[in-house]
C-alpha positions as CSV (number, residue, x, y, z in Angstrom):
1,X,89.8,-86.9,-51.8
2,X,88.0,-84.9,-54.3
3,X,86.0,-82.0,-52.1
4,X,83.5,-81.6,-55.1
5,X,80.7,-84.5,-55.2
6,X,80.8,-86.7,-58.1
7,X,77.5,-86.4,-60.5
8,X,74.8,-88.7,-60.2
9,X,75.0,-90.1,-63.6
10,X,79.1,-91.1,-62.1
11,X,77.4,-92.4,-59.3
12,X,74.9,-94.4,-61.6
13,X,77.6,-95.8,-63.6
14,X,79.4,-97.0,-60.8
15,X,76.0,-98.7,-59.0
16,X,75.7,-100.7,-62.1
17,X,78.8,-102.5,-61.2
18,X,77.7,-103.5,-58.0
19,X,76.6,-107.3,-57.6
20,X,73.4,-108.7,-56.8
21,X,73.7,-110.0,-53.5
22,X,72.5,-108.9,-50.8
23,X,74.0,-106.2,-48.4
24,X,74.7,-103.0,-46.6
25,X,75.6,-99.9,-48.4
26,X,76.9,-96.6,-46.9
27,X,76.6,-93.3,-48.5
28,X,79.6,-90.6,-47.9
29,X,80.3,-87.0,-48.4
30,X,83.1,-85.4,-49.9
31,X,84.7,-85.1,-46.3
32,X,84.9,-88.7,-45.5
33,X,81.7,-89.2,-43.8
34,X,78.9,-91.6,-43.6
35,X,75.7,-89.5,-44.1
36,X,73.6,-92.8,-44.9
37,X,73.7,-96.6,-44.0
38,X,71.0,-99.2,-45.9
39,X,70.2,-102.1,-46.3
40,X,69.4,-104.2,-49.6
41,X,68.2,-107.8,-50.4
42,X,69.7,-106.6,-54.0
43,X,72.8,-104.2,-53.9
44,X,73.1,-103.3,-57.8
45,X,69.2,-102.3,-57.7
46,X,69.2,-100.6,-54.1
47,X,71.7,-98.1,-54.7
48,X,70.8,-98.0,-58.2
49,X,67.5,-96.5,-57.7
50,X,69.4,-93.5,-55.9
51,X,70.6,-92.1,-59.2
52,X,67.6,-92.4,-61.2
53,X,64.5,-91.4,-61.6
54,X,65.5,-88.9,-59.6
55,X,62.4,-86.8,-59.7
56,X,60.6,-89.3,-57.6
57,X,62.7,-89.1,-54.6
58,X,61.3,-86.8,-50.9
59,X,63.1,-84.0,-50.3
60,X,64.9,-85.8,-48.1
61,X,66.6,-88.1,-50.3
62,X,67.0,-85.5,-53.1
63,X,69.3,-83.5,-50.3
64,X,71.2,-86.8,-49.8
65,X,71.5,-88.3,-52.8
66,X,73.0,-84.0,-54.2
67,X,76.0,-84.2,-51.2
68,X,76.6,-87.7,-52.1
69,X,80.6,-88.3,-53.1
70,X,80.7,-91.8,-53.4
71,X,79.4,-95.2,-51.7
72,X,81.2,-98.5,-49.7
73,X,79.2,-101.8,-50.0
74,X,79.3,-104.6,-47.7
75,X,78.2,-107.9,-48.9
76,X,76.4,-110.3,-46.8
77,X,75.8,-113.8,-47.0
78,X,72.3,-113.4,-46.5
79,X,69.8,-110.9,-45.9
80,X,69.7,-111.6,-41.7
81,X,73.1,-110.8,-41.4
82,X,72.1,-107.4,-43.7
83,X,69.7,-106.4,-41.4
84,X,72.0,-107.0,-38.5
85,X,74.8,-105.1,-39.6
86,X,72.8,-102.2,-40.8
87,X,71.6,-101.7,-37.5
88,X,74.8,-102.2,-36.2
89,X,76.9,-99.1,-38.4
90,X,73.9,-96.6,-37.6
91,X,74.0,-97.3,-33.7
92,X,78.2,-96.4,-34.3
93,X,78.0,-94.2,-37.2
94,X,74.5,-92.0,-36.2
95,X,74.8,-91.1,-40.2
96,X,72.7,-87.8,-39.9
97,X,70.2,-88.8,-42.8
98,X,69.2,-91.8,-40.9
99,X,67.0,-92.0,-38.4
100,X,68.1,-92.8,-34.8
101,X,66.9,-94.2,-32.1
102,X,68.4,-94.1,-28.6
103,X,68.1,-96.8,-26.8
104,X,71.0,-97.6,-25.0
105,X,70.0,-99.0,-21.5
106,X,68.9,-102.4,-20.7
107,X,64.8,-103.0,-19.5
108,X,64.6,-104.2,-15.6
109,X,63.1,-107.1,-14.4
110,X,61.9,-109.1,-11.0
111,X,64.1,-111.6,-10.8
112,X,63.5,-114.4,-7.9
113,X,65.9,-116.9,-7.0
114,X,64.5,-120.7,-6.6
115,X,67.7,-122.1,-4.7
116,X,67.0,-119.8,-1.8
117,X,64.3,-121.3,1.1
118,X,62.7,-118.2,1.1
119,X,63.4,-116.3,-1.4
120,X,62.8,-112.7,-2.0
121,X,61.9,-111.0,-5.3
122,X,64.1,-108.1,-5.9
123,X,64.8,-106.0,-9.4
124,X,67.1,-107.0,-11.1
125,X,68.5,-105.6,-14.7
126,X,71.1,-106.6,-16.7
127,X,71.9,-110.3,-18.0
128,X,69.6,-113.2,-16.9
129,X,72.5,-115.6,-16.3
130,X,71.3,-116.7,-12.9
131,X,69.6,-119.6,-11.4
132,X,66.0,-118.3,-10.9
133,X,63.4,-116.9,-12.7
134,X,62.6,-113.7,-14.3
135,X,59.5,-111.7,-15.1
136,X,59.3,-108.8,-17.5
137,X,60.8,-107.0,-19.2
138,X,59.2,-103.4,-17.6
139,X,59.4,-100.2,-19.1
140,X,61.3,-98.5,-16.4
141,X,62.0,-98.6,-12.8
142,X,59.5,-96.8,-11.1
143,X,57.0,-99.8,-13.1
144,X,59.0,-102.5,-11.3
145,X,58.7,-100.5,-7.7
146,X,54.9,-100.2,-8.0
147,X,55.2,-103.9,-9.1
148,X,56.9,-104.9,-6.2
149,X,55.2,-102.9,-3.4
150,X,51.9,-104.4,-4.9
151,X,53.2,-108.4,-4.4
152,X,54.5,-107.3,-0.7
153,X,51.0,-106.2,0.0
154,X,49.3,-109.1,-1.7
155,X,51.7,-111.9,-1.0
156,X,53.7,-110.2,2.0
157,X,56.9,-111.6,0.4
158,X,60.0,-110.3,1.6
159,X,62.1,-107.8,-0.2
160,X,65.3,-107.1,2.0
161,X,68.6,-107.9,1.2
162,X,70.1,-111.8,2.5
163,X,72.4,-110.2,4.7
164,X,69.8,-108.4,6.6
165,X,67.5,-111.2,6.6
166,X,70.2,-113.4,8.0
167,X,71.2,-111.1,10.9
168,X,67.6,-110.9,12.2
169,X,66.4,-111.6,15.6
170,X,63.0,-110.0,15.9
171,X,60.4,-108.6,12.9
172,X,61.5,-105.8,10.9
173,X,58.8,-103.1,10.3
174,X,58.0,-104.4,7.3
175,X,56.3,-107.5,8.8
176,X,54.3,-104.8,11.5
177,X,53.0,-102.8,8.5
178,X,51.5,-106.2,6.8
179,X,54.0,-106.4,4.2
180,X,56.1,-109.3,5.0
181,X,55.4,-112.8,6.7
182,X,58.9,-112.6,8.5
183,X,60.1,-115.2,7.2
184,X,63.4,-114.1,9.0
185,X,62.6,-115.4,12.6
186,X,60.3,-118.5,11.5
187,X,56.9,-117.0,11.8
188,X,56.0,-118.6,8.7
189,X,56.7,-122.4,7.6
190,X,58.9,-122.6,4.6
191,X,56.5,-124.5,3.0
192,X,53.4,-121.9,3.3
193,X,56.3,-119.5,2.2
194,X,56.9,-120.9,-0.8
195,X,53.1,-121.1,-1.7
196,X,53.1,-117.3,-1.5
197,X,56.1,-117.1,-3.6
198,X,54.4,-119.2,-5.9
199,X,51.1,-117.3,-6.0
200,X,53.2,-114.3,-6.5
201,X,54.8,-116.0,-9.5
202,X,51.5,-116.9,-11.4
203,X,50.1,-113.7,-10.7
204,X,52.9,-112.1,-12.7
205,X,52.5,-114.7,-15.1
206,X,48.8,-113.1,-15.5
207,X,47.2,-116.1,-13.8
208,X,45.4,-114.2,-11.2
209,X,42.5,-116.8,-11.5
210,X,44.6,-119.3,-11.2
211,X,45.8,-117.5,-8.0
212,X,42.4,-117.1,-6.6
213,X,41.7,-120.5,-7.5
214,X,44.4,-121.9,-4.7
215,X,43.9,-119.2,-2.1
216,X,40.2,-120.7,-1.9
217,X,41.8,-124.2,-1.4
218,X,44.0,-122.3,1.1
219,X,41.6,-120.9,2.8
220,X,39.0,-123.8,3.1
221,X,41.8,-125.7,4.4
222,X,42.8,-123.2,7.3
223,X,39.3,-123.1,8.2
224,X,38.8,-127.5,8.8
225,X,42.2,-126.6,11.0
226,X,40.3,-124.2,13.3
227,X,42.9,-121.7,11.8
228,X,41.0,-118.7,11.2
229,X,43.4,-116.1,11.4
230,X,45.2,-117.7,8.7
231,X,41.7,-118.5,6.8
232,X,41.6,-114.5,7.3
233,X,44.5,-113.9,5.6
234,X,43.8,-115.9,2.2
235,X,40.4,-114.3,2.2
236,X,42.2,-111.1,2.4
237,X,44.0,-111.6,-0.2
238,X,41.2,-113.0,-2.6
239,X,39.0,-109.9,-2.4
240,X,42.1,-107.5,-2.7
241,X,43.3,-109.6,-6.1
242,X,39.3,-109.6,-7.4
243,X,39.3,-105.5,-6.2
244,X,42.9,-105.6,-8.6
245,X,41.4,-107.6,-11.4
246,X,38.2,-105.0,-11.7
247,X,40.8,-102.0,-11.3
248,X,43.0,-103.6,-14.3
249,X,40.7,-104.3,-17.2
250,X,43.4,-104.4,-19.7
251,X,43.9,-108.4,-19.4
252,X,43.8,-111.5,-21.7
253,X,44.9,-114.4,-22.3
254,X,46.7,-113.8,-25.1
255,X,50.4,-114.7,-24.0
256,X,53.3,-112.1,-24.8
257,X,53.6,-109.2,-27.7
258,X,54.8,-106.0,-28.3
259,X,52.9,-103.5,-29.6
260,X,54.2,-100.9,-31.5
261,X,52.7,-97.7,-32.9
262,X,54.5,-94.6,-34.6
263,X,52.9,-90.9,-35.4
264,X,54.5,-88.2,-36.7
265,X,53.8,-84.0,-36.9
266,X,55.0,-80.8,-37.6
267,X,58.8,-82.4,-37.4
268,X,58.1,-84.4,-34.2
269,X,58.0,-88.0,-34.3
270,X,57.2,-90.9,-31.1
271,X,57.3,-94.6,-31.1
272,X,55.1,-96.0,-28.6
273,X,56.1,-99.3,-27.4
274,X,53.5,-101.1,-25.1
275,X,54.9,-104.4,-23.4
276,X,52.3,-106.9,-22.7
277,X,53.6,-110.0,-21.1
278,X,51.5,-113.1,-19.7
279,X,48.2,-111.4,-21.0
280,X,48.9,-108.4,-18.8
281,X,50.1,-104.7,-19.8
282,X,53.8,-104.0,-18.1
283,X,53.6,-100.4,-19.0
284,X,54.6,-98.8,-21.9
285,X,57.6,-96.5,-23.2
286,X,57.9,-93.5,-25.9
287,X,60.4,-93.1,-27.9
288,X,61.5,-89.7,-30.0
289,X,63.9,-90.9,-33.1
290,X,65.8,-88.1,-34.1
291,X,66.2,-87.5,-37.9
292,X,62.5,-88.0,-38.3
293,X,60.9,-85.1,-39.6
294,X,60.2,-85.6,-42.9
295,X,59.6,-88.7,-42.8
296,X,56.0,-90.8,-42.7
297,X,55.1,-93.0,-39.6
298,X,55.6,-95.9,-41.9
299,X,59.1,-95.2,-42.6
300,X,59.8,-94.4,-39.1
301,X,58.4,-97.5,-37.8
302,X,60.4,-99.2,-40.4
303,X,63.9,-98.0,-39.3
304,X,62.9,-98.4,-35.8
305,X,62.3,-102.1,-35.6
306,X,65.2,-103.2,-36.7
307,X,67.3,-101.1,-34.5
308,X,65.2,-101.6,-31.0
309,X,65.3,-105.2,-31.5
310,X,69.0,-105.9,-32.7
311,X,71.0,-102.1,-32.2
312,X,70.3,-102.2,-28.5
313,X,71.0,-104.0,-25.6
314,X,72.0,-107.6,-25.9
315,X,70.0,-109.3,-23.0
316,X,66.4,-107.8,-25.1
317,X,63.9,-110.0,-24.2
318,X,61.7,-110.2,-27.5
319,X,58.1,-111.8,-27.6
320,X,57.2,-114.7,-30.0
321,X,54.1,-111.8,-31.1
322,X,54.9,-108.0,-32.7
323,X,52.1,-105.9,-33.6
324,X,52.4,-103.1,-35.5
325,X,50.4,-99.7,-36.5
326,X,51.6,-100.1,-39.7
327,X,52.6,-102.6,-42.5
328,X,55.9,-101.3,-43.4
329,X,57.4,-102.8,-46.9
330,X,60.3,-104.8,-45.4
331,X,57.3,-106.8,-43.0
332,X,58.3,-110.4,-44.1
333,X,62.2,-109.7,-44.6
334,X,62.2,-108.5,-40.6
335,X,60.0,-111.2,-39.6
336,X,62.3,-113.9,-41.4
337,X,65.1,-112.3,-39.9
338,X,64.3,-111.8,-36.3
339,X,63.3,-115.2,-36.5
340,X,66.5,-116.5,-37.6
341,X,68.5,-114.3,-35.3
342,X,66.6,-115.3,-32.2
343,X,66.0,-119.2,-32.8
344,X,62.0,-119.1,-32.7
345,X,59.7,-117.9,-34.7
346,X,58.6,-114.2,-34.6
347,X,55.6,-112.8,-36.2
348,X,55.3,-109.3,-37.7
349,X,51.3,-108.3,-37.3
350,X,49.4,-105.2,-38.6
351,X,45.8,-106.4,-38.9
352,X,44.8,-108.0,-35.8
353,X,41.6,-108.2,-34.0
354,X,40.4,-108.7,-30.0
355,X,42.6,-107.9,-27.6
356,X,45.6,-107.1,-29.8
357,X,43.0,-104.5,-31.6
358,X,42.2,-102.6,-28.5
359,X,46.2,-102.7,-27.3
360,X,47.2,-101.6,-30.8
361,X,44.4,-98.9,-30.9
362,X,45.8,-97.7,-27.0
363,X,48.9,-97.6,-28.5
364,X,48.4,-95.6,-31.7
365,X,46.6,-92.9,-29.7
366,X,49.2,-92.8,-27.1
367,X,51.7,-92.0,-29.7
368,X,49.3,-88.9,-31.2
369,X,49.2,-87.4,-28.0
370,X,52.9,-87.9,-27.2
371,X,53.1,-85.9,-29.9
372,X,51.5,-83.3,-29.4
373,X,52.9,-82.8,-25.8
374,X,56.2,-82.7,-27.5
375,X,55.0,-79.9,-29.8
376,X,52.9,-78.1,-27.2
377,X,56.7,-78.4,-24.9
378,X,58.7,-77.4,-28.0
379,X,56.3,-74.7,-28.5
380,X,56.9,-73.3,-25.3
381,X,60.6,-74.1,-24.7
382,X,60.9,-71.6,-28.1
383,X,58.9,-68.7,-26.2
384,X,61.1,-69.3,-23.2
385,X,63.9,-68.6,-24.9
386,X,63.0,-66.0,-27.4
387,X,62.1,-63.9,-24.2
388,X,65.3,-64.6,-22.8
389,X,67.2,-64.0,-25.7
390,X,65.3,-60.7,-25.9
391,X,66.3,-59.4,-22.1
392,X,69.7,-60.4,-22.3
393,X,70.1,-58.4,-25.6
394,X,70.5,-61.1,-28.3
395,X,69.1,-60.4,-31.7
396,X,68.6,-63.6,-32.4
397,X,67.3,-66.5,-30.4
398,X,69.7,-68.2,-28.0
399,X,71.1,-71.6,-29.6
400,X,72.9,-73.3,-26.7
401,X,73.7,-72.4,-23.0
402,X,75.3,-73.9,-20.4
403,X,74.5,-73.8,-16.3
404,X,77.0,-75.0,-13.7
405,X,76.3,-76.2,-10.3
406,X,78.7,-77.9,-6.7
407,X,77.2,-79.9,-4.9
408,X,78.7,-81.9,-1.7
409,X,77.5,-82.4,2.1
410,X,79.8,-80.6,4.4
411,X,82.9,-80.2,1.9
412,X,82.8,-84.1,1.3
413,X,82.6,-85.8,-2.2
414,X,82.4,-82.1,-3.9
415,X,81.0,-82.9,-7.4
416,X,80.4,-80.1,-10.1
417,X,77.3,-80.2,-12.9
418,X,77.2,-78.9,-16.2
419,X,73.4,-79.0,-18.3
420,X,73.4,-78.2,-21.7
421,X,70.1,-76.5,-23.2
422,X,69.9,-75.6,-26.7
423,X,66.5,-74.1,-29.1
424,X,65.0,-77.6,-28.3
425,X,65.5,-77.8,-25.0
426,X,67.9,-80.2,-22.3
427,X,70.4,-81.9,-24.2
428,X,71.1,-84.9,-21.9
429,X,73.7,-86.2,-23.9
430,X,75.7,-83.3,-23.6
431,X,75.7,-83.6,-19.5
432,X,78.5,-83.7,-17.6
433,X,79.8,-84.1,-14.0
434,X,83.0,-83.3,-12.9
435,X,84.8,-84.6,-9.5
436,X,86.5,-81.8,-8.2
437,X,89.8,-83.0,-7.1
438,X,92.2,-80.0,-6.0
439,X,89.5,-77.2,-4.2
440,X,89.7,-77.3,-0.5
441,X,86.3,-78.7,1.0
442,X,83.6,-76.6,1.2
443,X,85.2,-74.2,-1.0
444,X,82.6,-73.6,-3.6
445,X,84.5,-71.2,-5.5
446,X,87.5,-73.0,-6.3
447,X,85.0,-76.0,-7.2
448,X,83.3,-73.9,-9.8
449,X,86.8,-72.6,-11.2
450,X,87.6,-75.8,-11.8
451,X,84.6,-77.4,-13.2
452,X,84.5,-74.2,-15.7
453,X,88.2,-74.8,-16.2
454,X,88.0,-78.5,-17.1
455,X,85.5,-77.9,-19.2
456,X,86.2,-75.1,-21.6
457,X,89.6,-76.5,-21.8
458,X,88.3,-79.6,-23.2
459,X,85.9,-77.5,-25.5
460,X,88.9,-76.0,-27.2
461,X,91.3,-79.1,-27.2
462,X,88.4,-81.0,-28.5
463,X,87.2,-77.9,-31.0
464,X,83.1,-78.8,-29.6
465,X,80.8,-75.9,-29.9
466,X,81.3,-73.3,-27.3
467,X,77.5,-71.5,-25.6
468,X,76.6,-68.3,-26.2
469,X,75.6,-68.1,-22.5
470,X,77.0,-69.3,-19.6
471,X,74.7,-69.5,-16.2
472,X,76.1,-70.0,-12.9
473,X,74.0,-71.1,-9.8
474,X,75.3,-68.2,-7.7
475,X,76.0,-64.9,-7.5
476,X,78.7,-62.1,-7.9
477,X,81.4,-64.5,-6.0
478,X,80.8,-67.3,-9.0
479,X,80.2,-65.0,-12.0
480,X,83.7,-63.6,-11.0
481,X,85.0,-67.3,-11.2
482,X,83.5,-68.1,-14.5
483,X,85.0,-64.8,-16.0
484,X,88.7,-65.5,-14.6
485,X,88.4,-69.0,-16.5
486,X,86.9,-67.5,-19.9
487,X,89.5,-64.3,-20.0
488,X,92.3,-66.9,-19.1
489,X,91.7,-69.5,-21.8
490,X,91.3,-66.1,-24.5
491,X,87.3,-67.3,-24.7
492,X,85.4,-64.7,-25.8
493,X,81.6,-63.9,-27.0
494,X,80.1,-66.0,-24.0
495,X,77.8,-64.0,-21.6
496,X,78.3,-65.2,-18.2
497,X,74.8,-64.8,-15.9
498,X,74.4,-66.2,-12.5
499,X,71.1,-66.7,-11.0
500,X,71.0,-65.6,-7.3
501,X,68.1,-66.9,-4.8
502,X,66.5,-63.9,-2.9
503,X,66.6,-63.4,0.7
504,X,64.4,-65.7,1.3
505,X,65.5,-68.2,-1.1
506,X,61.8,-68.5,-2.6
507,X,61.1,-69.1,-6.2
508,X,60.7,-66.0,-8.5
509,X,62.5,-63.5,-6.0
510,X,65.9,-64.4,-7.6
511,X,68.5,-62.0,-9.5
512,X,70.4,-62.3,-12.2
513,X,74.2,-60.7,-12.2
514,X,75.3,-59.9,-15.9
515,X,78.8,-60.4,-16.8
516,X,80.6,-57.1,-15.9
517,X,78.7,-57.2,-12.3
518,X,76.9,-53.8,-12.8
519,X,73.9,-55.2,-14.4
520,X,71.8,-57.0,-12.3
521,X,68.4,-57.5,-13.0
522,X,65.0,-59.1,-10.9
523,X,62.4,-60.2,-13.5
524,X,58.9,-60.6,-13.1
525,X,57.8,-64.1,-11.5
526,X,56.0,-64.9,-14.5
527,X,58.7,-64.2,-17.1
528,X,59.1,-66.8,-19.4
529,X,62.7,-66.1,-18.9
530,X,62.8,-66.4,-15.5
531,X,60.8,-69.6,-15.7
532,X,63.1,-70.9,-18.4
533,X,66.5,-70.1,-16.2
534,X,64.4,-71.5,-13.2
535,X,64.1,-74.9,-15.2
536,X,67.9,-75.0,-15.9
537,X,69.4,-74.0,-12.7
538,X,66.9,-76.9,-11.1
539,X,68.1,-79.3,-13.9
540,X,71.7,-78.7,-12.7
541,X,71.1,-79.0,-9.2
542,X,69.0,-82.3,-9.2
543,X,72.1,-83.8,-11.8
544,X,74.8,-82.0,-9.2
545,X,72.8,-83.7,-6.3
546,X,72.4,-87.2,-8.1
547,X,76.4,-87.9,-8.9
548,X,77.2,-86.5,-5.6
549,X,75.5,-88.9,-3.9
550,X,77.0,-91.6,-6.1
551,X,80.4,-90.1,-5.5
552,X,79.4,-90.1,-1.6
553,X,78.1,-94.0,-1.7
554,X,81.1,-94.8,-3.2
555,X,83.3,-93.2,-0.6
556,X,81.7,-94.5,2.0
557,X,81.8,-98.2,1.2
558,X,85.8,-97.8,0.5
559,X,87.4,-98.9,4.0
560,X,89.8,-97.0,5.3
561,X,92.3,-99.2,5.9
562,X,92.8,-99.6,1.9
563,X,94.7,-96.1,2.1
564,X,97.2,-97.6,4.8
565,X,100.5,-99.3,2.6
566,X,101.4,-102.3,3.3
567,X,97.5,-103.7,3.9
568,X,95.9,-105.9,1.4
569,X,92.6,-107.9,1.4
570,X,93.7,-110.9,3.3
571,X,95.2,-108.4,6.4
572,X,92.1,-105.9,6.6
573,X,90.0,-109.3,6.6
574,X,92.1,-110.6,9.7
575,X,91.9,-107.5,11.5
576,X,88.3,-107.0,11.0
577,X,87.5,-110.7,12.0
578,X,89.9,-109.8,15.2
579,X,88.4,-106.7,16.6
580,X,84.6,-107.3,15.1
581,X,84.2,-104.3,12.5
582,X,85.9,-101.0,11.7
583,X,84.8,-99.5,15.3
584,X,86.6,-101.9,16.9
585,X,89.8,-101.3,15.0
586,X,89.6,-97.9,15.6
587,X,89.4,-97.8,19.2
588,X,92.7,-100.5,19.3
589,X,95.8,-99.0,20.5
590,X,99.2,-100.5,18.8
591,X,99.9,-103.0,21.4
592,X,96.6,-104.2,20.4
593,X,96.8,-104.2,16.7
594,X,100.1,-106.4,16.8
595,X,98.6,-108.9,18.5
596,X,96.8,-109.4,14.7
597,X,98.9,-112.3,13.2
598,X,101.0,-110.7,10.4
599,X,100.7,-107.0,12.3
600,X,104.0,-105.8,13.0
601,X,104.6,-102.9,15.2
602,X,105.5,-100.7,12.4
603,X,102.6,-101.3,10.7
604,X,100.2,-101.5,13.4
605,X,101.5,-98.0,14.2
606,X,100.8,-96.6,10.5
607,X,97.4,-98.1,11.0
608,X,96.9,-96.3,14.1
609,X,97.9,-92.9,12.8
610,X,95.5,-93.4,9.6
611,X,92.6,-94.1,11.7
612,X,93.3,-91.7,14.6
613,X,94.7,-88.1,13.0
């Protein structure tokens, strides 16, 4: 392949030949790759209007269009399957001209099963493909918690786990703290149960009238019965929703939508997505597309649609309503298609009025000032380093560094980090967590060996981008470690710094040891360097910390009888129905382990010696 890109009026020519049908159309360099994925309801026009008229194209384009070497079409049979696929090559491809959105994970939901007699509402996130129903989607967990601890107070519904609730005999502390009706040990009828499960329900369903409507019933009822303690309750729980309802203005009866507003400055761009479901604001989530900087709020919003709603996660729940800050060209060909795609009409809406007015309004100034928190962070995340670069004797500013940190309680499940940081701060993709297999536990040195040797291997198989800095959570003892691995794998040009806690551990006292272990320096508590190596030395501990207890969690729940040969499910079963649970196993002798049908004394004597030594 030609390393030289072919002209434009080449590249015009051969657009001409392209039919008109609809499509996807992928720009490519000279080295083979895809710098550009779009879509067109008219290929031969589309890419056609690349190649002339040039003088009308952002600079954005004009850089494309000049590294262009040639293009591959797709045809489609219509301009749905267009859309989808387009959204589809830049969530594989990330073409660097495009812009990209991250949005990887699934939303969460409260999910409540209707088979169970009293059944609990518990998060849930994933696919909706059980018997129940579902209410969301929320913009993130913590939205869902506060969700939940707000129904246990209101409805005192129970939250735990069946297994727990099954294996009750008295009332947990949840039900002594007035957040469950214990349910567990019958001191509360199935039926009244299931009437706070269903006020629960319409009150996420953004009925809360409705709700107040039936706890009056419920309460005028209570009180013919001479039941006041139970009338109590239900008026309780009517002035706490009517305190809730004044608290949380934001409501209507407006049914479900998302609303969506983009803003872009100085390079940074947000999408703020607000999720209103049942009339009632879920929360809301921003969302940084990369790529983005030259580009208007209109064309973000434009390529972001389409890839949220079909490049993401497959269980998406997507409202019958989308508003939007702005009315982006391709409005009608994205309403058409989402309704196609998901088998019910969807409308695209810019002007709106009432309720969707004020959300949209919320929204639009939630993006501006995600914005310029972003600026005001990048701002300072580029004196951070500038000041570090300066101290540690760079000329020029810093562009990536790495920190390390082991974590593990007592020697078990020891679990190394590594955060990435470059000019614009964390880069969370670049993460990574290494299970330290072959250092002795509680042996933080060889731990950090390895980590550093596991990684920088992989850096040079893989030929990735080495850091000009290299920061240890440690001191002389680690800095040592991470200079044996770089002199061994021949790396040079990478300072080593590890960032040792004072005596008395507290922030700002700490010292950094350079490379050769001479230079040790203690900076000023204020230093924007020292606050900068601070906020990376944290960020590795709280990622060290989190898969270490995964890692531990996991551990835990394996059963130790799955390391003994010769025992599969069916036997571990037997001998835990036989002796109760792993205690009682363990405090069996032989003689009693080959009483267990299918236990022979062999065996029952490799079990011993696994449990015992």
């Amino acid at each position: 392949m030609s390393k030289q890109s072919k002209s434009r009026n080449e590249l015009l020519q051969e657009s001409k030949q392209l039919p008109s049908l609809p499509g996807v159309y992928q720009m490519v360099d000279a080295q083979g790759a895809t710098i550009y994925v779009g879509k067109a309801r008219i290929l031969k026009k589309r890419v056609a209007s690349y190649f002339s008229k040039t003088d009308s194209h952002s600079p954005k384009v004009s850089a494309m269009v000049n590294v262009t070497n040639h293009f591959i079409i797709t045809v489609t049979r219509n301009e749905t399957e267009a859309l989808i696929l387009e959204s589809n090559l830049i969530k594989d491809l990330r073409p660097r001209y495009n812009v990209l959105l991250r949005d990887d994970k699934s939303y969460p939901y409260i999910y409540a099963d209707s088979k169970h007699p009293f059944p609990r509402l518990k998060f849930h996130r994933g696919k909706k493909n059980k018997y129940g129903k579902y209410f969301g989607p929320f913009p993130n967990v913590t939205a869902v918690r506060e969700t939940l601890s707000l129904l246990q107070k209101l409805f005192l519904i129970r939250q735990c786990d069946d297994s727990f609730f099954r294996n009750r005999s008295r009332p947990c502390l949840q039900h002594q703290i007035k957040r469950c009706s214990a349910p567990c040990v019958g001191l509360i009828s199935s039926e009244d149960y299931k009437a706070d499960v269903r006020h629960a329900s319409l009150f996420l369903e953004g009925k809360s009238d409705d709700v107040v409507e039936l706890l009056k019933g419920g309460m005028n009822s209570a009180a013919t019965k001479l039941d006041y303690e139970r009338a109590a309750q239900f008026r309780d729980q009517i002035e706490a929703l009517r305190t809730l309802q004044i608290e949380q203005n934001i409501e209507s009866s407006d049914g479900d939508a998302d609303v969506i507003a983009s803003a872009v400055k100085s390079g940074v761009a947000c999408v703020q997505v607000f999720f209103i479901r049942h009339g009632r604001v879920l929360g809301n989530k921003a969302f940084y597309p990369t790529n983005a900087s030259e580009n208007t709020p209109k064309e973000v919003l434009q390529a972001f649609l389409p890839q949220f709603y079909l490049g993401g996660s497959s269980d998406k729940d997507v409202p019958k309503t989308i508003v939007i800050s702005h009315d982006i060209e391709d409005g009608d060909w994205l309403q058409n298609s989402f309704s196609e795609h998901f088998g019910f009409r969807v409308r695209i809406q810019n002007n709106v009025r009432t309720e969707k007015a004020k959300w949209l309004t919320m929204a639009q100034d939630n993006a501006v000032v995600s914005v310029e928190q972003k600026l005001a962070r990048k701002a300072d995340q580029t004196t951070r380093m500038e000041s570090l670069s300066s101290i540690l004797g760079f000329l020029q500013p810093i562009q990536r560094l790495e920190c390390f940190d082991v974590s593990h309680l007592s020697g078990e499940s020891t679990v190394a980090s590594c955060v990435v940081f470059d000019a614009a701060g964390p880069r969370n993709s670049d993460y990574r967590k290494f299970n330290i297999k072959n250092a002795a536990p509680g042996d933080d040195y060889a731990a950090m060996h390895e980590a550093l040797k596991r990684r920088y291997s992989r850096l040079i198989k893989e030929e990735l981008p080495m850091p000009e800095v290299l920061v240890v959570d440690g001191g002389k003892g680690q800095v040592t470690q991470a200079e044996d691995v770089l002199k061994s794998l021949e790396i040079k040009n990478v300072l080593v710094v590890g960032i040792a806690k004072g005596p008395s551990r507290k922030p700002g006292l700490e010292t950094l040891v350079m490379t050769d272990r001479s230079r040790v320096k203690r900076l000023d508590a204020d230093s924007p360097a020292l606050q900068l190596l601070q906020y990376i030395r944290d960020e590795a501990h709280r990622f060290a910390i989190e898969a270490h207890r995964l890692a531990r969690s996991k551990h835990r729940k394996k059963s130790p009888l799955e390391a003994v040969d010769g025992i599969g499910a069916k036997k571990r079963h037997q001998l835990i129905q036989h002796f109760g649970g792993i205690h009682g196993i363990n405090r069996a002798g032989v003689s009693d382990l080959c009483k267990v049908p299918g236990i022979s004394r062999n065996l029952a004597q490799r079990i011993y010696d696994a449990l015992n030594y």
